[in-house]
N, C-alpha and C positions, 0 to 999 in steps of 0.2 A: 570231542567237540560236538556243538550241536548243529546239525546241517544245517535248520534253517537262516544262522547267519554267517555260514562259514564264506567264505571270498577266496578269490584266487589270486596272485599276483603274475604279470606275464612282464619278462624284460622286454623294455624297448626296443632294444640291440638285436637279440637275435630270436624275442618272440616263443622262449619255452616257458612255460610254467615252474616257478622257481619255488613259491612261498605259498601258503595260507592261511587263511588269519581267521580271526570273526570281528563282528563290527557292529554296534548298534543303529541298527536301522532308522528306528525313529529317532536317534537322536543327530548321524552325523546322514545327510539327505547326497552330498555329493559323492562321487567314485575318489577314492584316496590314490595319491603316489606319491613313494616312497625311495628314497636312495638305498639300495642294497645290492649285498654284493650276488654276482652271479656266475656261478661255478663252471660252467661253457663259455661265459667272456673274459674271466679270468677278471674281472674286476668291479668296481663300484660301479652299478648304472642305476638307471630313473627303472622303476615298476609298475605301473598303471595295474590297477584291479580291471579283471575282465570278469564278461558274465557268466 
Protein backbone atom coordinates (compact mmCIF):
# COMPACT_ATOMS: atom_id res chain seq x y z
CA UNK A 1 0.00 0.00 0.00
CA UNK A 2 1.05 3.32 -0.60
CA UNK A 3 1.72 5.53 2.66
CA UNK A 4 0.69 8.54 1.46
CA UNK A 5 -3.13 7.49 1.76
CA UNK A 6 -2.87 4.83 3.98
CA UNK A 7 -5.51 5.63 7.36
CA UNK A 8 -5.71 3.98 10.44
CA UNK A 9 -8.81 2.84 12.19
CA UNK A 10 -8.98 3.03 16.25
CA UNK A 11 -12.18 1.26 18.08
CA UNK A 12 -14.28 3.45 19.95
CA UNK A 13 -14.56 0.73 22.71
CA UNK A 14 -11.43 0.13 23.81
CA UNK A 15 -9.18 2.63 21.64
CA UNK A 16 -6.60 -0.07 19.74
CA UNK A 17 -5.69 0.16 16.39
CA UNK A 18 -7.57 -2.44 14.64
CA UNK A 19 -7.55 -1.82 10.72
CA UNK A 20 -6.05 0.14 7.84
CA UNK A 21 -7.09 1.16 4.80
CA UNK A 22 -6.28 3.80 2.19
CA UNK A 23 -8.69 6.55 1.01
CA UNK A 24 -8.80 9.07 -1.56
CA UNK A 25 -8.13 12.18 -0.31
CA UNK A 26 -9.25 14.55 -2.70
CA UNK A 27 -12.14 12.98 -3.28
CA UNK A 28 -13.71 11.73 0.22
CA UNK A 29 -12.59 15.31 2.50
CA UNK A 30 -14.32 13.97 5.77
CA UNK A 31 -12.61 11.28 8.43
CA UNK A 32 -14.75 7.88 7.71
CA UNK A 33 -16.34 5.35 10.50
CA UNK A 34 -16.99 2.27 10.10
CA UNK A 35 -18.74 -0.76 11.93
CA UNK A 36 -16.33 -3.53 12.45
CA UNK A 37 -15.52 -6.10 14.26
CA UNK A 38 -12.83 -5.94 16.92
CA UNK A 39 -10.91 -8.74 18.07
CA UNK A 40 -10.24 -7.39 21.97
CA UNK A 41 -14.02 -6.41 22.20
CA UNK A 42 -14.98 -9.43 20.88
CA UNK A 43 -17.53 -7.90 18.74
CA UNK A 44 -19.03 -5.48 16.11
CA UNK A 45 -18.11 -1.65 17.25
CA UNK A 46 -17.98 1.94 15.36
CA UNK A 47 -14.21 2.73 14.13
CA UNK A 48 -13.28 6.36 13.55
CA UNK A 49 -10.04 6.95 11.40
CA UNK A 50 -7.39 8.45 13.53
CA UNK A 51 -4.35 10.61 12.39
Amino acid sequence: MSQDNLIKFECTNCHRINYWTTRNIKKIKTRLELKKHCPWCKKHASHKETK
